[in-house]
DRENTOR-513226 format. One record per residue (C-alpha): x, y, z. Coordinates in steps of 0.25 Angstrom, whole numbers, plus 5000, padded with zeros to 4 digits. Layout:
XYZ ...
This chain:
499750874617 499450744625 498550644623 498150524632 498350404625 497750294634 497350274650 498050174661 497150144675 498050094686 497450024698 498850024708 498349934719 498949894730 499349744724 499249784709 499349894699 498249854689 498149914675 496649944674 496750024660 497850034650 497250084637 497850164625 497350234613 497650154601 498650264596 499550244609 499450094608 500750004606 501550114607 502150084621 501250174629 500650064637 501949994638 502550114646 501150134656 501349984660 502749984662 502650124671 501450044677 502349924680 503650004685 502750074695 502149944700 503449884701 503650004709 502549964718 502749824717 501549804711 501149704700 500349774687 499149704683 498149724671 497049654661 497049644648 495949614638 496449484635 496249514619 497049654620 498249564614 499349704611 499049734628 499449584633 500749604624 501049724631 500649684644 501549554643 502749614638 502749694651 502749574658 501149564663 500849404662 499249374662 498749314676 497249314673 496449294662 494949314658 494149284645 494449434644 495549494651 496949444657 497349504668 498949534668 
């Protein structure tokens, strides 16, 4: 039996790969499964020679762990959002 456990949109433009949507069910959360989607998404980049980018809500605190530990740094802020 197999079960979705979240959704990823992917915009591969010509001078970005931008992460549109990562989201998870909680069950599947902190479990690594968003940890590997990023790092296919980067090695396939890398490929392409193409930087990854994403927002984040700027309170979603677990997801800035993650994505900082996989080496995004935030070059743009809102009241809301950074952008990564």
């Amino acid at each position: 039996q197999q079960e979705s456990i979240g959704k990823i949109v992917l915009d591969f433009g010509a001078n970005l790969v931008h992460v549109l949507d990562l989201a998870l069910i909680p069950a599947a959360r902190g479990k690594g499964y968003g940890k590997a989607v990023l790092q296919a998404i980067q090695y396939v980049a890398q490929q392409q020679m193409l930087p990854v980018g994403l927002s984040v809500e700027a309170y979603n605190l677990p997801a800035k762990k993650l994505y900082l530990s996989l080496g995004f740094q935030v070059v743009e802020q809102t009241p809301t959002h950074e952008f990564m």
